[in-house]
DRENDO-1510 file (C-alpha; in Angstrom, 1 decimal, always signed):
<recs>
REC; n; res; u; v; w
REC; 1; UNK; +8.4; -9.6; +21.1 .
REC; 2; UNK; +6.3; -6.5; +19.6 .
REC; 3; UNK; +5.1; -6.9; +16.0 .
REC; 4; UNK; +3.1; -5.2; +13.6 .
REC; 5; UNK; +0.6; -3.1; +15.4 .
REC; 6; UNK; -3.4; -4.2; +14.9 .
REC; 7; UNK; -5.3; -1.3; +13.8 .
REC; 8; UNK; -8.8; -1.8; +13.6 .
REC; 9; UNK; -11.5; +0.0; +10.7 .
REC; 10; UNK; -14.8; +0.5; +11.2 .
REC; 11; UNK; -17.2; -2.2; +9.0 .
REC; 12; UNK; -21.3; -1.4; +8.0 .
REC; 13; UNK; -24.0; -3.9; +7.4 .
REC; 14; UNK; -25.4; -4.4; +4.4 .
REC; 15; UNK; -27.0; -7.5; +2.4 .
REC; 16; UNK; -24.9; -8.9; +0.6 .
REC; 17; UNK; -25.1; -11.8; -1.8 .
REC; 18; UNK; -21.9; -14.6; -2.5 .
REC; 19; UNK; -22.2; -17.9; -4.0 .
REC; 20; UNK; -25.8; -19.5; -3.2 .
REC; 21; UNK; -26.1; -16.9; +0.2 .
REC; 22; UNK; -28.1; -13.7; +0.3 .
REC; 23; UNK; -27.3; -12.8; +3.7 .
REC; 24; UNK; -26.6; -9.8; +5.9 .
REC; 25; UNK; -23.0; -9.3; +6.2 .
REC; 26; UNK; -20.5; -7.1; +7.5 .
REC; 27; UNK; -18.7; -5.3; +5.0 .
REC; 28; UNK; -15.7; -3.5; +4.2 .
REC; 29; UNK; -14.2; -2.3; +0.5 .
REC; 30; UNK; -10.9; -4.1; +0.2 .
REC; 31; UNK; -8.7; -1.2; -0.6 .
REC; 32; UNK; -8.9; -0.5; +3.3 .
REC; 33; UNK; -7.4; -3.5; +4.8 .
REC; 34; UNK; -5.1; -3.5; +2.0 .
REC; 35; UNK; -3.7; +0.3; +2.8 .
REC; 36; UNK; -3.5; -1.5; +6.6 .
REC; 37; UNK; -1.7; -3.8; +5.4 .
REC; 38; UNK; +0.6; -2.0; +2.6 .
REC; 39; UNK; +1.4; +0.1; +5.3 .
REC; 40; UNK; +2.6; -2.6; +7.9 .
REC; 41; UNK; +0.1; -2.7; +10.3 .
REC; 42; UNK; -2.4; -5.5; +11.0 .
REC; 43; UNK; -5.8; -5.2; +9.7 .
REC; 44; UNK; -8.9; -6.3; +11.9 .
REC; 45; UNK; -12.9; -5.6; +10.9 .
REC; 46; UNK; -14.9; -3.8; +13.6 .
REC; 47; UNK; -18.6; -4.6; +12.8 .
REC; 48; UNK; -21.4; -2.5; +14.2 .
REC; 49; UNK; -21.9; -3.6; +18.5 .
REC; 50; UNK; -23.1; -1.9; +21.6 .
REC; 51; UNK; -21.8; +1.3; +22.2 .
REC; 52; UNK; -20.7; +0.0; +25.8 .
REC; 53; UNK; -18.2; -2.3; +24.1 .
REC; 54; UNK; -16.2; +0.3; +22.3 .
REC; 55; UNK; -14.2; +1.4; +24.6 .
REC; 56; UNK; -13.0; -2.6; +25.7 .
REC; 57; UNK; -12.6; -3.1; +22.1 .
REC; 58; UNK; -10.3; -0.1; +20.9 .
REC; 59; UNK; -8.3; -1.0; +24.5 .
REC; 60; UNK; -7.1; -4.4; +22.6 .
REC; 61; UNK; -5.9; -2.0; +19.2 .
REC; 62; UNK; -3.2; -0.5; +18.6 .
REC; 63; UNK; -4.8; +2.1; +16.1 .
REC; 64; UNK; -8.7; +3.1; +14.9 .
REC; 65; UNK; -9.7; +4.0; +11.5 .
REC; 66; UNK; -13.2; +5.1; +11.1 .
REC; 67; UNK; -14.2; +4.3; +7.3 .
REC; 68; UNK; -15.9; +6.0; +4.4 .
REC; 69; UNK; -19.5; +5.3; +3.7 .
REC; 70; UNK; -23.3; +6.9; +3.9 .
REC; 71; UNK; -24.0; +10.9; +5.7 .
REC; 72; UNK; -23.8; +11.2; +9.0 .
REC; 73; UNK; -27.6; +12.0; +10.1 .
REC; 74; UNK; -27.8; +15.7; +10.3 .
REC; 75; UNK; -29.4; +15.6; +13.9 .
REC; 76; UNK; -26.1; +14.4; +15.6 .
REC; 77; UNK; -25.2; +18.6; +14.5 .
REC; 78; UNK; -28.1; +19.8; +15.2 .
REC; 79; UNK; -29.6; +20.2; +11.3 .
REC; 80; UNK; -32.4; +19.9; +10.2 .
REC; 81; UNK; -32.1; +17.4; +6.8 .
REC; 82; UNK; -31.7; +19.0; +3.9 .
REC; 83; UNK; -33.2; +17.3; +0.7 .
REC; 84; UNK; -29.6; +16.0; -0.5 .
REC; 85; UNK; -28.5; +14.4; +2.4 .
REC; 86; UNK; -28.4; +10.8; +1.7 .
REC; 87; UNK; -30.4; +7.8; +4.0 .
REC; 88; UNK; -29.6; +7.5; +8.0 .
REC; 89; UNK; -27.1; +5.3; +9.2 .
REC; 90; UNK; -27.8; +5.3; +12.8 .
REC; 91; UNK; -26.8; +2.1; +14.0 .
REC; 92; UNK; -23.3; +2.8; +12.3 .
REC; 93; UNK; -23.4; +6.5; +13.6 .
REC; 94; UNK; -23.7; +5.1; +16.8 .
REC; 95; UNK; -21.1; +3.1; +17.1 .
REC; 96; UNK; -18.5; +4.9; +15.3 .
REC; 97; UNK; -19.2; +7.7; +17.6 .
REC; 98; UNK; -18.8; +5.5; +20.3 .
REC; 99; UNK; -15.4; +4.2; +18.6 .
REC; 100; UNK; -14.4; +8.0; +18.7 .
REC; 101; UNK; -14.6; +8.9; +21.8 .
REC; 102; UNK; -12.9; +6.2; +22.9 .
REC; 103; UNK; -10.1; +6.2; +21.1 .
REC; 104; UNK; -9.6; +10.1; +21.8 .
REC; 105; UNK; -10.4; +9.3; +25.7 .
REC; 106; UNK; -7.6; +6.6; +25.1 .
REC; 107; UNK; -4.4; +8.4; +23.6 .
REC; 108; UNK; -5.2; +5.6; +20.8 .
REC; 109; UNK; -3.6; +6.5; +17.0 .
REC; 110; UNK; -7.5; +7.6; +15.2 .
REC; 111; UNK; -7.2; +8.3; +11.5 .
REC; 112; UNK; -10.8; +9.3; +9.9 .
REC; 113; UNK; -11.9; +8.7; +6.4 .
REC; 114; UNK; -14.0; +10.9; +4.7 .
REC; 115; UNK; -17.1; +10.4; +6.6 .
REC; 116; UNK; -14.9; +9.4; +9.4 .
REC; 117; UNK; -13.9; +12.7; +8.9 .
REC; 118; UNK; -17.1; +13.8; +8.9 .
REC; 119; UNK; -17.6; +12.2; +12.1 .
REC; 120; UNK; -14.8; +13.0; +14.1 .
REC; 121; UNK; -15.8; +16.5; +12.9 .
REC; 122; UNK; -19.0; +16.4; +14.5 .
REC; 123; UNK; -17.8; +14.1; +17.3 .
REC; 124; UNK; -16.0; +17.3; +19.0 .
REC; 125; UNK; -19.0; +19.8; +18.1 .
REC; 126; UNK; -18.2; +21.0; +14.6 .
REC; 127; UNK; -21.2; +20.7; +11.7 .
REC; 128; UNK; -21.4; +19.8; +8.4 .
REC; 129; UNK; -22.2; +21.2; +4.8 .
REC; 130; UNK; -24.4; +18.9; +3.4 .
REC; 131; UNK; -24.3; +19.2; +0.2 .
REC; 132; UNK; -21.2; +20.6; -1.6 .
REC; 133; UNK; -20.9; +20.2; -5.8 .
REC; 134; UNK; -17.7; +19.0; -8.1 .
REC; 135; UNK; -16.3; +16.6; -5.9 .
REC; 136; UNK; -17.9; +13.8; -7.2 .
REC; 137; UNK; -17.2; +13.3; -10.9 .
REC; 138; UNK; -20.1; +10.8; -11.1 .
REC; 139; UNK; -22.2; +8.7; -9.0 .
REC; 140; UNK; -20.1; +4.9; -8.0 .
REC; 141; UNK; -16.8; +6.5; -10.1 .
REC; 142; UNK; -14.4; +8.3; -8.2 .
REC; 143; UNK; -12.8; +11.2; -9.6 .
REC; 144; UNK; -9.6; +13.5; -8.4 .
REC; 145; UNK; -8.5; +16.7; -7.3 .
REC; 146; UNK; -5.5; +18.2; -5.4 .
REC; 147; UNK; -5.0; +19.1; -1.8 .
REC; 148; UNK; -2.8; +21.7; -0.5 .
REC; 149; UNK; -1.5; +20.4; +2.8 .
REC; 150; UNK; -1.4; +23.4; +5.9 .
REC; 151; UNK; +2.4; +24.1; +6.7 .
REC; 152; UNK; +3.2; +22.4; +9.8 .
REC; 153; UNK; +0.3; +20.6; +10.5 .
REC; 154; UNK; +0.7; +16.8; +11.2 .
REC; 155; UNK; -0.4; +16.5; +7.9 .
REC; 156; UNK; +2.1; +18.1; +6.2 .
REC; 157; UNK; +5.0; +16.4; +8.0 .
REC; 158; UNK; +3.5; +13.4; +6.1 .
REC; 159; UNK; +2.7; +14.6; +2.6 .
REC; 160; UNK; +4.4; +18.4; +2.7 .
REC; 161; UNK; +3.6; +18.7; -1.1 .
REC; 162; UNK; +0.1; +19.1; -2.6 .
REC; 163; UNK; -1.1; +15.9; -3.9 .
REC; 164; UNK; -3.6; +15.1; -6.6 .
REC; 165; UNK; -6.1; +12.3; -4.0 .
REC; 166; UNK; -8.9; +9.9; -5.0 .
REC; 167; UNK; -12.3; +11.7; -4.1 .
REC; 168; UNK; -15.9; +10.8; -3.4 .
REC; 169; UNK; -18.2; +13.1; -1.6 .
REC; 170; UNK; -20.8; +15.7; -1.6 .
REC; 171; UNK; -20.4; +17.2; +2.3 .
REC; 172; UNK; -17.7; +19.0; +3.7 .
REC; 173; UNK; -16.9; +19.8; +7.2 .
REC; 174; UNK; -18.7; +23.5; +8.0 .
REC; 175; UNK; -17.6; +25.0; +11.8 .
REC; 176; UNK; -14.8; +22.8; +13.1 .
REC; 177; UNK; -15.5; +20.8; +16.1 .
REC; 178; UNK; -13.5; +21.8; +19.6 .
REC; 179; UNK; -9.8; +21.3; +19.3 .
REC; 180; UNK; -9.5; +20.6; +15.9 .
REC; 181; UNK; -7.6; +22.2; +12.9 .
REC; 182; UNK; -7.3; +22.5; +9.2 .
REC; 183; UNK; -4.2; +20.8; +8.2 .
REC; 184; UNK; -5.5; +20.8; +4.3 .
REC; 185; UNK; -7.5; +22.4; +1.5 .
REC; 186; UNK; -9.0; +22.1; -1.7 .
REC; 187; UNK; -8.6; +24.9; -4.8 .
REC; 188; UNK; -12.0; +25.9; -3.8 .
REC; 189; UNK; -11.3; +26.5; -0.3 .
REC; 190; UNK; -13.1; +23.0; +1.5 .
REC; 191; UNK; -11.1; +21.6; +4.0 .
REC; 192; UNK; -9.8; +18.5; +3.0 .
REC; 193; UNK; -7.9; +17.1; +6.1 .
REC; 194; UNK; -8.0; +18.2; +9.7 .
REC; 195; UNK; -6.2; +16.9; +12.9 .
REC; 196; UNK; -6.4; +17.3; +16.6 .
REC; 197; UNK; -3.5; +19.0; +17.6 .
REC; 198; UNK; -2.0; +17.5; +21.2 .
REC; 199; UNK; +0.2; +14.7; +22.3 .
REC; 200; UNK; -1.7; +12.1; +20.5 .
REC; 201; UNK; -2.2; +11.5; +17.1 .
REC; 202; UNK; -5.6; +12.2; +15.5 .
REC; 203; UNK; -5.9; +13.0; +11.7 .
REC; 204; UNK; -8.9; +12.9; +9.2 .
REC; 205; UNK; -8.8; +13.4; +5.3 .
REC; 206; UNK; -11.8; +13.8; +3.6 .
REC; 207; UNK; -10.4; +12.0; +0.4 .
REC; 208; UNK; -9.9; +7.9; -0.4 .
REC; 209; UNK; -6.3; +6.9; +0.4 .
REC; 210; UNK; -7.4; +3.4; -0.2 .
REC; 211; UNK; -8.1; +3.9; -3.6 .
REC; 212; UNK; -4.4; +5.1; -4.3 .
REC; 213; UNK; -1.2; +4.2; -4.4 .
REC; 214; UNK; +0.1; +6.7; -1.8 .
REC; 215; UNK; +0.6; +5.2; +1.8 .
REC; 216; UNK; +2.0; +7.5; +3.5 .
REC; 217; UNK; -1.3; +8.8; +5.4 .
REC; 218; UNK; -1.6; +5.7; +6.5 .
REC; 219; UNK; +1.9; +5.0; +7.3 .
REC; 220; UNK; +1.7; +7.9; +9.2 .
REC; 221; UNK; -1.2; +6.1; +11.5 .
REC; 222; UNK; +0.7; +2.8; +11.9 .
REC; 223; UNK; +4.0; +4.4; +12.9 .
REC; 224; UNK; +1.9; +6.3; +15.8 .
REC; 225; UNK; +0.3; +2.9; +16.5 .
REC; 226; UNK; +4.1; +0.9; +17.0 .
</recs>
C-alpha cells in the first residue's frame, strides 16, 4: 500500500556542540523537516557523500529538496569572487550539484531553497549576482518582503496571489540557466522563484518557506512526489 511519499533535503556539516559532545555533525534547521512534514510527506536528511552515490540515493526518494545555507563558490559560474561573497562550501556544492542532476536526469519532484535555488540556477548554466542589498534586514534575523508570482507559471497555480515570504539573502540569480524560467519577482525586479518548465516538476524560491506558516510550496512538491 503507497503512503506518504519520502522526500529527502539536503544537510551540511558543521561542529556542533549538545550535551557534553563537541562533535562534527550533520545538520539541518528544523523548520525544514517540519514544512516536510506539515506538508505530508516524509522527511529524510541527506548528509554530504560521494558524488557517485547521488544518483542511487535520490532513486530510493520520492522527492529532493536542496536546502538554504552558505554562497555557492563563484567558480562553479565562472566568476571571479567578489569581496562579499561569503566562505566556500565545496564539499556541499559538490554534492548538491550532484543531487541535482540526478534528480533532473530522474523525472524526480526537485524543489530548491534559496541557495538551492541558487544552485539549480547555476546547475543548468545560469550565474549569479553576488551581492544584492535590502534583502536581509539584519545579519541571523530574517526579515520580509512580497513576491509577485508570474501568471501561469507552476508557481502561480500554487500561490496565484502575491505573498509577503520570510527572506534571507544577499545574491540573486543573474542570467537564467538553460531551460529555466521566472515564475516570480520581487518589487525591485530580482527574481524570486523560477521553475523548469516540462513534464516534471522542478521549482526553486529564493525565499524561506520553512520559516512560515504557508505550505503550499511545499505541498505543491509532495503532491508531485505521491
Amino acid at each position: 500500500m503507497a503512503g506518504r511519499p519520502l522526500i529527502g533535503v539536503s544537510t551540511y556539516l558543521e561542529t556542533a556542540r549538545w550535551g557534553v559532545w563537541e562533535l562534527e555533525a550533520a545538520l539541518l534547521p528544523a523548520g525544514y523537516p517540519r514544512l516536510v512534514q506539515s506538508a505530508g510527506g516524509l522527511a529524510a536528511m541527506l548528509p554530504p557523500d560521494e558524488p557517485a552515490r547521488a544518483a542511487e540515493t535520490v532513486a530510493r526518494l520520492d522527492g529532493v529538496v536542496i536546502a538554504g545555507g552558505p554562497d555557492v563558490d563563484p567558480s562553479r559560474y565562472g566568476a571571479a569572487r567578489d569581496p562579499r561573497c561569503g566562505p566556500e562550501a565545496r564539499v556541499r556544492d559538490t554534492w548538491e550539484l550532484a543531487l541535482i542532476d540526478a534528480a533532473l536526469a530522474s523525472g524526480t519532484p526537485l524543489l530548491g531553497i534559496c541557495r538551492g535555488m541558487q544552485l539549480l540556477n547555476v546547475a543548468l548554466g545560469g550565474t549569479l549576482v553576488q551581492h544584492i542589498d535590502d534583502h536581509i534586514e539584519s545579519v541571523g534575523v530574517f526579515g520580509r518582503h512580497t513576491v509577485k508570482p508570474v501568471p501561469g507559471s507552476l508557481y502561480a497555480g500554487l500561490i496565484p496571489e502575491e505573498t509577503s515570504v520570510p527572506t534571507y539573502h544577499h545574491q540573486a540569480v543573474d542570467r537564467l540557466g538553460t531551460g529555466l524560467a521566472p515564475s516570480a519577482y520581487a518589487a525591485d525586479g530580482t527574481i524570486e522563484a523560477v521553475e523548469l518548465p516540462g513534464p516534471g516538476w522542478v521549482l526553486g524560491v529564493q525565499w524561506h518557506p520553512e520559516m512560515g506558516e504557508d505550505t503550499r510550496v511545499m505541498a505543491g512538491l509532495v503532491q508531485a512526489a505521491s
